[in-house]
N, C-alpha and C positions, 0 to 999 in steps of 0.2 A: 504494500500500500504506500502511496507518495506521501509527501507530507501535509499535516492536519493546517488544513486553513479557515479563513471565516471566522463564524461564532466558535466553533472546533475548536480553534489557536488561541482563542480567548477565554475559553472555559479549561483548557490545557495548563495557561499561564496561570489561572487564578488557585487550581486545584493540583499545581505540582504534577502534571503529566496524567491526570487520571483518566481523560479523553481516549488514552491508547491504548487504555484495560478496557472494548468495545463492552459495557455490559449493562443493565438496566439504570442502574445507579451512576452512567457515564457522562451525565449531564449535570452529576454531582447538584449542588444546592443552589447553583448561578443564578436559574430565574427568582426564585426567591430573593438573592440580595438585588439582582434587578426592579424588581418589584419594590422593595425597601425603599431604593433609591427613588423610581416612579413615586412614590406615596410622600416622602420625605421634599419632593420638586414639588409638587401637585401642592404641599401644607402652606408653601411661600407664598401660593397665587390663590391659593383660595380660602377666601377668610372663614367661614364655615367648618372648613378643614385644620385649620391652624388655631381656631379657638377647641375645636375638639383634642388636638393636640394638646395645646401648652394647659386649657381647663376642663378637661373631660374627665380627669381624675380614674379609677379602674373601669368604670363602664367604658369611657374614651376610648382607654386603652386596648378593652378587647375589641373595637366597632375598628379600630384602626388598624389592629393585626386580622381582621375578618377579612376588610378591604384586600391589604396586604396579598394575603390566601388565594382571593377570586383571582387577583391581578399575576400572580403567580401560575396559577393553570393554564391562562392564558397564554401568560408568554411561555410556560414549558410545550404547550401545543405547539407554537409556532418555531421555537425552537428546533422540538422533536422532528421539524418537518426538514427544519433546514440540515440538522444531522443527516438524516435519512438520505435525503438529496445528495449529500458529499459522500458518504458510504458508496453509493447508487455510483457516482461518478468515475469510482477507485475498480468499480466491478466488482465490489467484494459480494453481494448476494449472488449464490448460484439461481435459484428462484425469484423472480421479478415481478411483482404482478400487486395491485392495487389489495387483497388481502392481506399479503408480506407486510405492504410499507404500513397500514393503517393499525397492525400487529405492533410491529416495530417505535412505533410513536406513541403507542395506548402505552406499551411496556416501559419507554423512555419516560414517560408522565408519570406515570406508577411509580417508579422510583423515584422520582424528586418528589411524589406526595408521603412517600415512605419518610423520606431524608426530614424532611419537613414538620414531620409529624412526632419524628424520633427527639430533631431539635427542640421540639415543644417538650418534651418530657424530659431532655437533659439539663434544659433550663427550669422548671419549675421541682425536678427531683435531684438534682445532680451541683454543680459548683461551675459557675459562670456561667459565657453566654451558650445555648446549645448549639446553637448553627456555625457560632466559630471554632466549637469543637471539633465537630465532623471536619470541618474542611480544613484544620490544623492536621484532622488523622489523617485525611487525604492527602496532604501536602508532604507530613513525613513516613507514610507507606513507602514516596520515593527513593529514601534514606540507601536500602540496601542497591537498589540499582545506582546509587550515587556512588557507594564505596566497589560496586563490580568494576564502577569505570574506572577509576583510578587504580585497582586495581589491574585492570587491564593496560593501563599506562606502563605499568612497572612491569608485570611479567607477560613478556610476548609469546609466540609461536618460537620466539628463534629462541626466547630466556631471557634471561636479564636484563633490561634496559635504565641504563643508567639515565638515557635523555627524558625518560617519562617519568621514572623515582626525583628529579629536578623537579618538572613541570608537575608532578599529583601533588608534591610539597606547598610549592608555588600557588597552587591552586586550593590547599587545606588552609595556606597563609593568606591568602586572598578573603576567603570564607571568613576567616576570623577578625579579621579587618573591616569586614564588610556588616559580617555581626553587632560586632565592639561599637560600629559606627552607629547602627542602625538602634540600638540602646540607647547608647548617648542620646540620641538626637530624641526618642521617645520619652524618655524619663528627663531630658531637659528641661527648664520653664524659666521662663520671667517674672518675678515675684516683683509686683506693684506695688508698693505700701499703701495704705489706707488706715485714716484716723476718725477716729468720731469721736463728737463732743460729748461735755455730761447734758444729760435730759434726764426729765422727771417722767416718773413712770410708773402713776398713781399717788401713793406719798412718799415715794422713794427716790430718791436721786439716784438715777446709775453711773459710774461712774466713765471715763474715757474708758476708750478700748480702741487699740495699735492692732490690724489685719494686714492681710494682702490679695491680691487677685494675682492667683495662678495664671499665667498666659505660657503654654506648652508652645514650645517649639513648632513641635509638628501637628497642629492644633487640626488638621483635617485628616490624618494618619493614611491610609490606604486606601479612601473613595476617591480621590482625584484621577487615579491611575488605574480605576475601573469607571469611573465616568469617560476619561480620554477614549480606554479600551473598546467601551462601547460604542461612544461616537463611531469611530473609525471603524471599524467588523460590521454596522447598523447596515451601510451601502450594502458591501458582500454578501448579507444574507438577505436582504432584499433581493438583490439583480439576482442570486443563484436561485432563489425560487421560482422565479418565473423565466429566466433564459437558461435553454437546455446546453451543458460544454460551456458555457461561459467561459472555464480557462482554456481551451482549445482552439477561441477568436480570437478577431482584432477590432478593432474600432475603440469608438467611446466609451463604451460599459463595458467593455474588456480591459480599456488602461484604468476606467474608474474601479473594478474590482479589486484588479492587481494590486493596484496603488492603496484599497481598503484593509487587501490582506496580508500587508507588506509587513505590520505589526509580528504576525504571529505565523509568517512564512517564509521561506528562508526558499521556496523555489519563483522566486520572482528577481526579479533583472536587479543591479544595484542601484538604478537612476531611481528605480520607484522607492529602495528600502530608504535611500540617505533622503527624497521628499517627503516618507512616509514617516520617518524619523523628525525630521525639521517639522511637523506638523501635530505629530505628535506629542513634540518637549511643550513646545507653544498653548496646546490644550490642556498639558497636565498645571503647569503653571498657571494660567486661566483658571482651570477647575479649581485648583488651590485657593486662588483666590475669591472665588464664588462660594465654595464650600464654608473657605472659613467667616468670611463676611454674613452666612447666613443661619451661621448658627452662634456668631458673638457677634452683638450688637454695639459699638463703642457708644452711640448716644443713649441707648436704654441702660447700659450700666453704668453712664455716667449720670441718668436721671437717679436711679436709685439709689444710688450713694447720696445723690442733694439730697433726695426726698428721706433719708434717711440720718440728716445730719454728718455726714462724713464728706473729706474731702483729702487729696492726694499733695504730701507735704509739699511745697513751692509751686501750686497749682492751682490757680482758681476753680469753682465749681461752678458747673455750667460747662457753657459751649468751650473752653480751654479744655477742661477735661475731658471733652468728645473730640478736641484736636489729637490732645495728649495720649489717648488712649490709640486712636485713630491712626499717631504716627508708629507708634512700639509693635501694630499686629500687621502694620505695610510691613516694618523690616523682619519680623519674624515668618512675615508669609512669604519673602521672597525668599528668604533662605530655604525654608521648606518646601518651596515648592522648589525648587532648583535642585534641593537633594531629591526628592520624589522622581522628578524629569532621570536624573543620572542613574540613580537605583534603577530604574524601568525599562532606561535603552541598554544595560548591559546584558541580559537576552541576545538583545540584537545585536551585540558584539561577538559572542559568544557562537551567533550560526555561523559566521565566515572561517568558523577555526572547525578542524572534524572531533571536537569533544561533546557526548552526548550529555553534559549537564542536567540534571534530572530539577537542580533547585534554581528557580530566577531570581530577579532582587526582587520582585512581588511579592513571588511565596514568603522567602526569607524576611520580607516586614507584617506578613500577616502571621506568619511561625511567630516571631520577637513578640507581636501586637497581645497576641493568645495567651504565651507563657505568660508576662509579664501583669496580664490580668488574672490570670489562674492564682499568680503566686500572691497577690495584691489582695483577692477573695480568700484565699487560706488565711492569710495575716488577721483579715478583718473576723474569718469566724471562730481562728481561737483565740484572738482579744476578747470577742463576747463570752469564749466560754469560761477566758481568767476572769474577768472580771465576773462574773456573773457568780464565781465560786468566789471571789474574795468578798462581793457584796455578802451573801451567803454565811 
C-alpha cells in the first residue's frame, strides 16, 4: 500500500501511526476532538451557545457534550467514507461492491462510538481526561516499532553498523531534547502580580491580599496544530470524495489536493511540501493566536480585577491594564506559537531522510500534555486524601 494521505495522514499524525493498524478503531477518537473543536468555534459566535457554556452549570454541561456526540457521528460518517475511498484507491479490497464499502464505514463509526463511549467512562471512573487517555495509549502502542527502528539502524543484514549506532544515539539525543523542550515550555508561565485592597465585608474588614495570574506559555497547547491540520486535509477529503484517481490527474484539483496532502505525504513533489509547509507554519501561528485570544480575555480580566478592587502594581486599572495584559499574551503567543509551527514541521523533515519514525512533534506534545496532567491529578487526589486524614 502507498503512502497514507488526506484525512489518513492526519488522523496518522494525531494518533502516532494508528491509521496503518487498518482496523475498526482506525479512525481512533479524531472526529470526536473535531467535533470539540466545531462546538468550542460554534460557543464564540453564538451567544445562546456561549451562555450555555460559560452558565449552564451540569445541565449545560451534558446538553453541550450531547451536541458534541451528534456532531461526532456525523463527521465519523463522513470520514468513514473518505477512509474507504483511499483504501479503495490503494486496491486493497479484493471484493468491491456498495455492500463492502457501506460495511466498512458502519464498522469504522462503531468504533469511534466504542472509543467515545469508553472515554466517557475513563473520565467519570478513572483519573483525568478519558479521551486523552486513549489517544496517549494510541500514541505510545508506537513505542516498540520506534525502538525496532533504531534498532534496525544498528544491527544490519551485513552486522554491525557503527554509522546507525551514531545516528539511533543522535536521534535518542534528539528525543530528549525535544522532550526537555516540550516540558519547559508547558509547565512555563508568567506570573502577573495582583493586589487588592482592604474592603469591608459585612462587619469585617478583610484585609489586602498579594495574587497573581498565571499566563502559561503555551496557553493554546496542541489545538492550533490540529486546527492548521484540519484546515489543510478539509480540501483532500472533499475533492477525493467526489473525483475518482484524483492523485493519478492533473489540472487544478489535482495540484489543489497534492498541495492539501503535502502535510501528511511524503509522495508528493517538493515544490508542493516547502508551499504546503510555508502555509502551514503561517496557520498554526494564526491559530495560536485565535485560540488563545479566545479563551483569555485581556479586557474581561482586567474588568474583574476593577470590579473586584484589585489592581496590577505600576499599572492603572482600566483600559492600561487591558493594554498591559494585552501586551504580555502578544509576546507569549508568539513565542508559542512559533514553537508549535517548528514542533509540527519536523515530520516533515523527517520524510526526506529513509527513517520510519513512528513519534512526531505532535504526538510527543500530546504524550508531555497527558503525563503531565495525569501526574498533576494524582498530586491533587492524594493531597485530598492527606488532608482529609489529618483533618480526621
Amino acid at each position: 500500500m502507498g503512502s497514507v494521505d488526506g484525512v489518513a495522514g492526519l488522523i496518522n499524525m494525531i494518533s502516532g501511526g494508528a491509521f496503518s493498524r487498518f482496523s475498526i478503531f482506525a479512525m481512533s477518537i479524531t472526529p470526536y476532538i473535531t467535533a470539540s473543536i466545531v462546538v468550542q468555534l460554534l460557543a464564540m459566535i453564538i451567544p445562546s451557545l456561549e451562555r450555555l457554556t460559560k452558565e449552564g452549570g451540569e445541565e449545560g454541561r451534558k446538553k453541550i457534550n450531547r451536541y458534541t456526540k451528534i456532531i461526532t457521528i456525523v463527521l465519523a460518517i463522513v470520514e468513514a467514507i473518505d477512509l474507504y475511498l483511499s483504501y479503495k484507491s490503494y486496491g486493497v479490497f479484493v471484493q468491491d461492491s456498495l455492500q463492502v464499502g457501506a460495511l466498512i464505514v458502519i464498522s469504522l463509526v462503531a468504533g469511534t462510538s466504542i472509543l467515545m463511549w469508553l472515554g466517557d467512562e475513563i473520565t467519570s471512573k478513572g483519573i483525568g481526561n478519558g479521551i486523552s487517555v486513549i489517544i496517549f495509549a494510541g500514541i505510545i502502542s508506537g513505542l516498540p516499532r520506534f525502538i525496532t527502528t533504531l534498532w534496525s539502524l544498528i544491527m544490519t543484514s551485513e552486522g554491525f553498523n557503527t554509522t546507525g549506532l551514531l545516528m539511533a544515539i543522535g536521534i535518542l539525543i534528539g528525543a530528549i531534547i525535544l522532550i526537555a523542550g516540550v516540558v519547559f515550555v508547558q509547565q512555563a508561565e508568567r506570573k502577573v502580580p495582583v493586589q487588592y485592597s482592604k474592603k469591608v465585608v459585612g462587619r469585617k474588614m478583610v484585609g489586602a491580599q498579594n495574587t497573581h495570574i498565571p499566563l502559561k506559555l503555551a496557553m493554546a497547547g496542541v489545538m492550533p496544530i490540529i486546527f492548521a491540520s484540519s484546515f489543510m486535509t478539509f480540501p483532500a477529503m472533499i475533492i477525493q470524495i467526489f473525483v475518482k484517481d484524483i492523485a493519478e490527474q492533473t489540472g487544478f484539483l489535482a495540484g489543489l489536493y497534492k498541495f492539501s496532502i503535502a502535510t501528511s505525504s511524503s509522495s508528493v513533489g517538493i515544490g508542493y511540501s516547502i508551499g504546503n509547509a510555508i502555509v502551514y507554519l503561517l496557520l498554526i501561528v494564526g491559530f495560536t493566536f485565535f485560540y488563545t485570544y479566545a479563551t483569555f480575555n485581556p479586557a474581561e480580566v482586567s474588568a474583574n480585577i476593577k470590579k473586584n478592587g484589585g489592581f496590577i502594581p505600576g499599572i492603572r486599572a482600566g483600559k492600561p491594564t487591558t493594554e498591559y495584559l494585552s501586551s504580555i499574551i502578544s509576546k507569549l503567543t508568539w513565542f508559542g506559537g512559533v514553537f508549535l509551527a517548528i514542533i509540527a514541521i519536523l515530520p516533515m523533515f523527517l520524510r526526506f531522510t529513509n527513517l520510519n519514525i513512528a513519534f512526531g512533534g505532535t504526538s510527543i506534545l500530546i504524550v508531555v500534555g497527558v503525563a503531565l496532567e495525569t501526574v498533576q491529578q494524582l498530586e491533587s487526589l492524594l493531597a485530598m486524601r492527606h488532608y482529609k486524614g489529618f483533618l480526621e
